[in-house]
N, C-alpha and C positions, 0 to 999 in steps of 0.2 A: 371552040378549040381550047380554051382557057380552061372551061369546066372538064374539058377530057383529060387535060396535062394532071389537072386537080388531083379526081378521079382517080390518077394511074399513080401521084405521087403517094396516096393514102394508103391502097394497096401494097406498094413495095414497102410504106412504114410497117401496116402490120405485119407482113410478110417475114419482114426484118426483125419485128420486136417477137413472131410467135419460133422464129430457129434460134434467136439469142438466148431465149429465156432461162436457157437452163445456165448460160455460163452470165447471168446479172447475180449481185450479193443480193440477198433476200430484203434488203431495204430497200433495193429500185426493184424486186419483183411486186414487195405490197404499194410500193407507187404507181405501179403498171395496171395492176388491178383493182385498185382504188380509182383512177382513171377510167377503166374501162365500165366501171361499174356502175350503173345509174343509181340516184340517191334514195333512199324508199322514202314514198310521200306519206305527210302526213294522214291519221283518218281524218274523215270528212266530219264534219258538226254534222248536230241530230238535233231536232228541236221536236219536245213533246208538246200533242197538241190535244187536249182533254176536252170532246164535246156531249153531246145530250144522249149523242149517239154510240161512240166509242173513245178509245183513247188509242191515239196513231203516234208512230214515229217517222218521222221525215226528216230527208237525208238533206242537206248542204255543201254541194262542194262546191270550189272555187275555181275561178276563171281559169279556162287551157289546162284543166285536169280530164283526165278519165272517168266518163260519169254512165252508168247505167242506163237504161230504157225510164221513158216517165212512171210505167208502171210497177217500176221496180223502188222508187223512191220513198213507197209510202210503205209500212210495218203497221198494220192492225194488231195490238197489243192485247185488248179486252175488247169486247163489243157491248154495247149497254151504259147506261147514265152510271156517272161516281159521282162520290163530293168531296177526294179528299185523294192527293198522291206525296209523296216525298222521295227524293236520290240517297243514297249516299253519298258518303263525301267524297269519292270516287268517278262517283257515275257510274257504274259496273251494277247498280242494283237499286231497282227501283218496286217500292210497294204501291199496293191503290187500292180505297176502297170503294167498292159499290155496295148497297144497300142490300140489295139482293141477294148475294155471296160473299161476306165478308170483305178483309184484308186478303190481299194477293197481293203473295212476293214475285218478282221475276228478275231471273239474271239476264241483263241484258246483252250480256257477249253471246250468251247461247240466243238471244231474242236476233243481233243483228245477225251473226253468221247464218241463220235458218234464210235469209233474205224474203221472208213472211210466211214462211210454209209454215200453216193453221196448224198441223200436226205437232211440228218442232214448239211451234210458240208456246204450244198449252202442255207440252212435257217440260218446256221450262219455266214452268205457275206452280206455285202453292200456295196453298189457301188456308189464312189460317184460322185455325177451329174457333166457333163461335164468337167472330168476331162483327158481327151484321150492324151491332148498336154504335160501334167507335166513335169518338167525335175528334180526339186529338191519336196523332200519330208521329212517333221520327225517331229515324239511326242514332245508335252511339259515336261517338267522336270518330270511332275510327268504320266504322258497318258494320261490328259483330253480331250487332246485337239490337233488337226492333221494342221500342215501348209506346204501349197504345193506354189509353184510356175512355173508359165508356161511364154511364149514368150508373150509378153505384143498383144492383137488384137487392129485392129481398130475399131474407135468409132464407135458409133452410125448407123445403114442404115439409117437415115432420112438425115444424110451428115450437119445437121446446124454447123457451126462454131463457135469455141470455147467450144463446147461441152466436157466433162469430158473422159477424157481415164476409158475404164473399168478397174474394177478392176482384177489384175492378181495374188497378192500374197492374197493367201485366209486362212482361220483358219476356221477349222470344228469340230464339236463335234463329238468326237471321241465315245462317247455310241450312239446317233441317228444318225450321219454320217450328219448332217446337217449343211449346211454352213451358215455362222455366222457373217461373216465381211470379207472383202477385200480393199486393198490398192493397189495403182498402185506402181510399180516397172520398171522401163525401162530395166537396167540389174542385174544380180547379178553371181555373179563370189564365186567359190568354198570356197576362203578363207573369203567369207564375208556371207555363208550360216553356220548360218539362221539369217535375216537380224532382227527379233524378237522371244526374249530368256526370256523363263519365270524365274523367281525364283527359286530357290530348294522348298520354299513351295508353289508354284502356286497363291503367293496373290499380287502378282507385275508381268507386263510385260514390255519390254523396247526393242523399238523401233528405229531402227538407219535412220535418215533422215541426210540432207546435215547439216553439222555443228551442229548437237544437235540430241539427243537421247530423245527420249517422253516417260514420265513412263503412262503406264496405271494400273489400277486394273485390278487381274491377269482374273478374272470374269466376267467383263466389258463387255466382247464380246459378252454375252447372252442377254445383252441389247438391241442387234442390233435391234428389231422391234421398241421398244420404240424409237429409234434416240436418245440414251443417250451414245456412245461411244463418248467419248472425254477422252484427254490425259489428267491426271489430275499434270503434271507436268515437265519437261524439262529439261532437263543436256545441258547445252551450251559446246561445245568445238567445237574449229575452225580445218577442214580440219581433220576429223575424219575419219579412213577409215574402220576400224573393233573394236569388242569389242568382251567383254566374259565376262559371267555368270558363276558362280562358280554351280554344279549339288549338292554340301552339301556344308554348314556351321555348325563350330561352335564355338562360339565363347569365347574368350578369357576370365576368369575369373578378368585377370590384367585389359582389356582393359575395361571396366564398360560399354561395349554398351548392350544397347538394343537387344530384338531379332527381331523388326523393323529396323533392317541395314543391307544394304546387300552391297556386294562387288561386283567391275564392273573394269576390266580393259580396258582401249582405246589405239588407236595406231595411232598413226598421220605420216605418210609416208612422206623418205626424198623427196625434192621438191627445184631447186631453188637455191641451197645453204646450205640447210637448214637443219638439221640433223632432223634424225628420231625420235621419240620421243614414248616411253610409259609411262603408266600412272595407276595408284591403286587409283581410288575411294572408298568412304563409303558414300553409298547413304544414306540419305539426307544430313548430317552434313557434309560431308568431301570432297564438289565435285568439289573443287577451289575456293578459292574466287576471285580471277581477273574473272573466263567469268561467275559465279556464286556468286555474291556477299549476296546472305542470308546463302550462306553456307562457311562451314569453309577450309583452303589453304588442298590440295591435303593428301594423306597419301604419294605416291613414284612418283614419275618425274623422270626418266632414260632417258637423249637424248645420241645418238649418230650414228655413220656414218655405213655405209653400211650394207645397211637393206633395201629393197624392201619388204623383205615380212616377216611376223611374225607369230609364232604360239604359242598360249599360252596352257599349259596345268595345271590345277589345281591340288592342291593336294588332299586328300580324304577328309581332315577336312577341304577345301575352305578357310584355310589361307596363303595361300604362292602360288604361280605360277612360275611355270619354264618358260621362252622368251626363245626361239629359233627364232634367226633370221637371214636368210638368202640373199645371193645374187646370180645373175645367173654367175658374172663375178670376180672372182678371180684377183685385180688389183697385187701382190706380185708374179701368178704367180705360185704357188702354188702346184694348187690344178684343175683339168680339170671341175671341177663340182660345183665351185664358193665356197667361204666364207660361214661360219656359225659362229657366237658366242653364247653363255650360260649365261642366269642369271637369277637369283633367285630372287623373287620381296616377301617381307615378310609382311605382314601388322601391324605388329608389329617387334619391334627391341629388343634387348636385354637392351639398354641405355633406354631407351622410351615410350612413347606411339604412335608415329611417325612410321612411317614402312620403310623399307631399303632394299637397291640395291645393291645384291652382286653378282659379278664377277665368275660363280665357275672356280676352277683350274681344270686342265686336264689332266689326266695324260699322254696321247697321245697329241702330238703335229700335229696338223692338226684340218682339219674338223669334226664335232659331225652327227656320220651316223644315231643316233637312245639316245632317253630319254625317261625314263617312269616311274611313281611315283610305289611305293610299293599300291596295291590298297587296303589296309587292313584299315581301320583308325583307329583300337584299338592299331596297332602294330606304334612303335617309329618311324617317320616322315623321309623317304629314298628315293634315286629313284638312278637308273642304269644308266651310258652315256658308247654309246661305240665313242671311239675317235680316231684322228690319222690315220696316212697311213696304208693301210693293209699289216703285221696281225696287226687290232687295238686294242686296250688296252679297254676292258671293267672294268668300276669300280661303287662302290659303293658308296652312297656320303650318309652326313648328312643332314636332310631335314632343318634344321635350321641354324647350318655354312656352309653349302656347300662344306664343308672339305671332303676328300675321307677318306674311315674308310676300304675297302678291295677293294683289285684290284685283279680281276679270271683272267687275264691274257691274252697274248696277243693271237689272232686269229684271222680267215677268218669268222670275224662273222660280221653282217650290222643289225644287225635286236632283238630288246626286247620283250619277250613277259611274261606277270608276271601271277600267277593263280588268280583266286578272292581272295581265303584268302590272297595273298601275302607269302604262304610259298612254293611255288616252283618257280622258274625260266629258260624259255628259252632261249640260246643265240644261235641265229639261223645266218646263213653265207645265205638268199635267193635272190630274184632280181638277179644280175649278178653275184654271185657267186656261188658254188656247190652245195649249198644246206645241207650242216654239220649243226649238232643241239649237244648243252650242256643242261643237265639239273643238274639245282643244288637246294639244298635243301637252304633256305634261314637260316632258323633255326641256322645251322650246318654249313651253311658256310663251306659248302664239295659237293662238285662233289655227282651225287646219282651214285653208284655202280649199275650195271646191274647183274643178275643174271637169268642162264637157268630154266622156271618155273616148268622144267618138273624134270629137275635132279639136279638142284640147285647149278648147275657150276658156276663160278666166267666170268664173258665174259666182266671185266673190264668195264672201262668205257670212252671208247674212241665214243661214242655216235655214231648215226646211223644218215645217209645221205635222205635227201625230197627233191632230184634234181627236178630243174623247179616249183616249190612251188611260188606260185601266193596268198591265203590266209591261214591265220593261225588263231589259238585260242584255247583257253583252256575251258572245260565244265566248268562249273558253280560247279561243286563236286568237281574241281581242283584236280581229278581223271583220265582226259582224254586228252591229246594234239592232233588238227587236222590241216593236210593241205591240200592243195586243189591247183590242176591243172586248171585254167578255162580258157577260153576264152573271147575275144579275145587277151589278154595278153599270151598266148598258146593257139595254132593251133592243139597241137597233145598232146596225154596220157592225156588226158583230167580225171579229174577223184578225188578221195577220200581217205589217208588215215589216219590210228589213230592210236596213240602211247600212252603206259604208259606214267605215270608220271616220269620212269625214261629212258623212250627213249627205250623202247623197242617196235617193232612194232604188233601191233594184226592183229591177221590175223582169230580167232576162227569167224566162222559164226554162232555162238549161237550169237554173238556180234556187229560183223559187216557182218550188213544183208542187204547192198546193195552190186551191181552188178555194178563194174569200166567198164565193159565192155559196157553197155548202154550209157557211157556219151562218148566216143572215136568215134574220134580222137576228134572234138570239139563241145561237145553239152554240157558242163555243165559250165554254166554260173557266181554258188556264191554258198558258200556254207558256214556255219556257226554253233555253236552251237545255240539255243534259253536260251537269258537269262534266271535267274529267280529270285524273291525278298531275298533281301538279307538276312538272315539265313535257306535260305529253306533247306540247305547243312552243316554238320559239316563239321568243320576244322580237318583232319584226317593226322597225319602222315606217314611215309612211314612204308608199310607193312614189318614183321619181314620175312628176307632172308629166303629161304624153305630148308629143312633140305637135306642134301648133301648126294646123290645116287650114287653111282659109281659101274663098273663092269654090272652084266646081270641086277642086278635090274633097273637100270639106262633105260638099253633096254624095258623090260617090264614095268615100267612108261611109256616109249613112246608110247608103244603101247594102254596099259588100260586107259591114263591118257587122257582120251578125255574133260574132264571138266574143265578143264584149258585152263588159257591164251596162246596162242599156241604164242612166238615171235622169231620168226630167225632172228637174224641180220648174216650182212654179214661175214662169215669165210672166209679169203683170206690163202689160202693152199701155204705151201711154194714150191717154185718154183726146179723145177727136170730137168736137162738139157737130151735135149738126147744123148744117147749113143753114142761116137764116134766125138763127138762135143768140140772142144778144149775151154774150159773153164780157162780163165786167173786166175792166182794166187789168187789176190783180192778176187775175187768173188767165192772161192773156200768154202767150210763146209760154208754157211751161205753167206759168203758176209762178206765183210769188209770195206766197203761203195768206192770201188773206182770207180763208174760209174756214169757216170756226174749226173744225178738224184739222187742218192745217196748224194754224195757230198753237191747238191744243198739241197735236203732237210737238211742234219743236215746244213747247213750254214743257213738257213730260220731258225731251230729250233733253232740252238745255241742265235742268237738275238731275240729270242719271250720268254718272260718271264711267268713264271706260276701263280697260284697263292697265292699269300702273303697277311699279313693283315698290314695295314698303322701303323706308330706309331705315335699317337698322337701329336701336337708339347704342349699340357702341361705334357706330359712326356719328364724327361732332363735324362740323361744317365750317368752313376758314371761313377768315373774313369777306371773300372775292366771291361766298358762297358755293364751292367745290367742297365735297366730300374728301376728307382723310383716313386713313386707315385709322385701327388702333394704337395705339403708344405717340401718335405723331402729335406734336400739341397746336393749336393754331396762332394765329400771329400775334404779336403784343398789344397792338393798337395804340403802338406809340410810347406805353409807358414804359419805365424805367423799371432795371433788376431789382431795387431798394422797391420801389413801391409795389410789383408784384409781388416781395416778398411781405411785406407787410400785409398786402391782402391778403394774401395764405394763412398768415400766423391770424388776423383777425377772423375770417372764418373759421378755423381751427378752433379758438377760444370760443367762439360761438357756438361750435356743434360739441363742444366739451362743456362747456356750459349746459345747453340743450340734453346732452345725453345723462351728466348729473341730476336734472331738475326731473325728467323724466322716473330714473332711478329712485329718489327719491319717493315719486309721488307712488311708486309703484310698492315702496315699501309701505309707505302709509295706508294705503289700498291695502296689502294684506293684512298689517296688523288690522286695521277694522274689523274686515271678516272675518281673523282669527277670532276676534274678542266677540262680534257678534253670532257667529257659530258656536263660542262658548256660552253665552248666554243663554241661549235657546237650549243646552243640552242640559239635561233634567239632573244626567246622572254629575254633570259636572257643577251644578247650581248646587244639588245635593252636598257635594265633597265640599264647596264653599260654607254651605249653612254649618257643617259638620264644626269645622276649622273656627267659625265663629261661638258656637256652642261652645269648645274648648276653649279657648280665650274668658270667655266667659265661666264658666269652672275655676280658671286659674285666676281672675280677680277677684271671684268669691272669695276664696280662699286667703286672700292677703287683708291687713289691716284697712280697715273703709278709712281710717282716717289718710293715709298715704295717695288715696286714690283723685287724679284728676277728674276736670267735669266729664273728658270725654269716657274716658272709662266707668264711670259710676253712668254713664246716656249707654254705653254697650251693656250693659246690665241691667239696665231698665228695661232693653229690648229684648230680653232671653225670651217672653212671649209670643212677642212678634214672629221670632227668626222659630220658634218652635210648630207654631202655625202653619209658615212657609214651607215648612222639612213636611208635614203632613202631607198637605197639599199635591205634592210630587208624587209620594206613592214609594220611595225608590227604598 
């Protein structure tokens, strides 16, 4: 009866609300219909899955959505073996190559709405012409535009000499798939692709040749029939060997530039003697003035020693870049897997308008396994390093001092992987280790709790293990974590799976609707989410824990509760000896850790630290040992106003002292070098001899009797010093 009264009151409301409507004001009619109106849901993730066999799309939706038939899930893309796919930065367009057939373009809006009809998919491929040999491939900043590169051919069948190498690094429009321009390339190597890097807005391109980078207009390339591609500009620097384009800018309110300036980092390899060198341009104003004299001296110059190779990674608002640079040989000793350092290149300083080279600290003492920026750019400027010998110390640093602000603790983890919004985080142990994953809430800066979704048990959060994990990535909803078994980096369990956001594993086939069994032992070659533009996805917290079932209901959810995220993690059941089996004291009710595995883990645990939050160093600590803000000062310890003043004034005198001696010693340092800079110069030894010659002239010239010893010993030398002027050349 209750439900009937319900029933009948719902009815007379709409009833009521559809004869009112016309006499409500138009602000409670779009509340009426706002109301009425269901929310359109997000689209569903796609994850590409690249095998021996073809290359599939498969769909992902999420719990208590509207989901297709199983056989509707799966998009057959291309059929036949590839080695090689890229997105744009979109996800709207995706290229692949197979051997057999070139590069194929495909739009994938027109890929999904077909829902796999072979006809529709292959009106939405093109292919592009002669491209069978490619080795590197990928979009411009924004997808206009496709650059490939293959093994340079030989010239010409007519054999004339001196004829042009053809071109082999080519750029294609990526809506008509039509090639556009090409430059010859002899080789290029992994750390130097892509040899040209557009803008974040597509209205500049910049091109790395031997010792100078060519800026073109980002559009230019469409000009190619007219014969109007030329570079409309140059960046000179010597022994250049890689660069990087920032994928966003934005810029600084203090720094008053233009939104015609874009930032460029170079890298000049040691050589010789010669340290390493990077480098923070601002193109056009800022790009040295020694090998660019219309433009103005550098923003950062960082040289130093062992560094073969460098990797630069921007941050989300393209003003700061983490270096990581590496070597293959560890001269200390170390470390089996060579040397790395950390710094942080700012284009701007705190003191300045200048940009600055900071060192960051580590809290792990060793090699840096893995760095990765917070990839949010509304959220406060972050990125993760993990460091040190294993278990290594992952921490959290400031994007602007480089100071750590939280350290998660030490672990068997190598590996960062952060969500698009930047509020969850991976710390994954893959490559040569077991395969353990943490996921932490960044927000909260807490571990996420895992919980049974069926009976809403507590199953801690000791996180769950992705042994042999080859790649990884988060969906684009920062809703989904995947990894992937492939080949040839694994030969065997070749294969797919997917994990909550807080490391619990899915296993529901409403959800995961492919088949591991198909790629085994090694037919699956890459696998990924498909991006997408960035707000297509809210920023979602962690969903509220499910309400706690215990006893037969617990049972019966299991059974009825098929619409749920189904995740088992592993329960390791404690150990029962058999009957009649003399079991030692220790190891009796439980264990009391005396078996060498035992022992050895807590002695590993007892040294691996959890996690703690940094304390600030402009926080100073009272006496009682409680932290005070800033400006606050801490307690006297007793002493008197006279004698803390005299403190002060003696320190004072001291670092006035100290800053004098220093000063000093600083000027002595340069005159030396002045004077032995001058020595060394030929032409200025010359101008000396010269000035001595004169001198000597003009004593000749006077009465020998007037003349002292030492003047009559400079006139003895006119030989000597005439000798010396020889000698030079000058």
């Amino acid at each position: 009866r209750i439900g009937e009264q319900r029933l009948y009151s719902i009815r007379f409301l709409s009833i009521f609300l559809s004869s009112s409507k016309s006499y409500l004001a138009p602000p409670h009619t779009e509340l009426i219909q706002s109301m009425s109106s269901q929310e359109t849901p997000h689209p569903p993730c796609r994850i590409l899955m690249r095998s021996k066999d073809a290359v599939e799309l498969y769909r992902v939706d999420e719990p208590g959505t509207d989901s297709p038939p199983q056989n509707e899930k799966c998009i057959t893309i291309a059929k036949g073996t590839s080695t090689l796919h890229s997105f744009s930065y979109s996800g709207s367009k995706l290229i692949v190559h197979q051997p057999s057939f070139g590069v194929k373009l495909f739009d994938l809006s027109k890929v999904i709405s077909s829902s796999g009809d072979e006809q529709a998919v292959a009106s939405s491929c093109i292919t592009l012409k002669d491209t069978k040999g490619v080795q590197f491939m990928g979009f411009s900043a924004r997808g206009s535009y496709i650059l490939t590169w293959e093994r340079p051919l030989k010239a010409a069948a007519d054999g004339q000499a001196g004829s042009n190498p053809l071109p082999n690094l080519k750029i294609w429009s990526s809506v008509t798939g039509k090639f556009l321009h090409g430059f010859y390339m002899k080789g290029c190597r992994k750390s130097q692709w892509p040899p040209i890097k557009w803008s974040h807005d597509e209205k500049l391109a910049f091109h790395l040749v031997s010792n100078e980078i060519h800026v073109y207009g980002g559009h230019s390339f469409l000009e190619e029939e007219a014969g109007l591609v030329r570079y409309v500009d140059k960046i000179r620097c010597k022994d250049v060997t890689s660069f990087s384009v920032p994928e966003n800018f934005t810029p600084s309110v203090i720094q008053n530039v233009g939104e015609d300036t874009y930032l460029l980092s170079t890298f000049v390899e040691e050589s010789k003697g010669k340290p390493a060198r990077i480098s923070l341009l601002r193109y056009p104003d800022r790009c040295g003035e020694g090998e660019n004299p219309k433009s103005g001296p550098l923003l950062v110059s960082k040289s130093f020693y062992q560094a073969e190779e460098c990797s630069v990674m921007w941050s989300p608002k393209g003003d700061a870049a983490l270096i990581l640079t590496t070597t293959t040989v560890d001269t200390s000793g170390n470390s089996y897997y060579g040397s790395t350092n950390l710094y942080l290149i700012l284009s701007q300083s705190k003191t300045g308008l200048d940009g600055d080279a900071l060192s960051v600290p580590l809290p792990g003492s060793g090699s840096v396994s893995d760095v990765a920026w917070i990839p949010n750019a509304s959220k406060p400027s972050a990125f993760c390093v993990i460091s040190g010998k294993m278990p290594a110390m992952a921490s959290l640093h400031n994007g602007t001092t480089a100071e750590p602000i939280f350290l998660f603790g030490n672990g068997h983890r190598n590996t960062i992987s952060w969500s698009d919004h930047g509020r969850f985080l991976t710390l994954g142990g893959f490559g040569n280790l077991a395969g353990g994953m943490d996921f932490y809430d960044r927000n909260k800066l807490k571990k996420i709790p895992q919980y049974d979704p069926r009976t809403g048990a507590d199953l801690g959060a000791n996180g769950n293990t992705a042994s042999c994990t080859v790649g990884y990535g988060w969906s684009p909803s920062s809703r989904y974590f995947l990894v992937s078994t492939t080949t040839p980096r694994m030969n065997v369990d070749n294969g797919v799976k997917l994990y909550k956001y807080n490391g619990l594993e899915i296993r529901d086939k409403a959800i995961v609707s492919w088949d591991n069994a198909k790629f085994a032992p090694d037919r699956l070659l890459a696998a990924e989410f498909v991006p997408a533009r960035p707000g297509a996805y809210p920023d979602r917290p962690q969903s509220p824990p499910p309400k706690r079932i215990d006893g037969e209901a617990a049972n019966e959810k299991d059974v009825s509760g098929s619409d749920v995220v189904v995740a088992t993690p592993p329960v390791v059941a404690a150990y029962v000896p058999p009957v009649g089996r003399y079991v030692p004291p220790g190891a009796r009710n439980g264990g009391n850790g005396m078996s060498l595995a035992e022992r050895m883990r807590k002695e590993r645990e007892g040294n691996m630290m959890g996690a703690t939050k940094v304390i600030p160093k402009n926080m100073v600590a009272s006496g009682d040992g409680k932290k005070l803000p800033v400006g606050m000062t801490p307690a006297n310890d007793g002493k008197s106003k006279s004698a803390m003043r005299k403190e002060r004034q003696k320190l004072a005198k001291l670092k006035a002292e100290q800053a004098e001696r220093e000063e000093k010693e600083r000027k002595e340092r340069e005159e030396k070098e002045r004077m032995e800079a001058a020595a060394n110069d030929p032409v200025k030894k010359a101008k000396k001899l010269n000035k001595i010659l004169k001198q000597i002239v003009e004593l000749k010239a006077r009465d020998p009797s007037t003349l002292n010893d030492d003047q009559k010993a400079k006139i003895a030398s006119e030989a000597d010093v005439l000798s010396k002027l020889s000698e030079l050349n000058v």
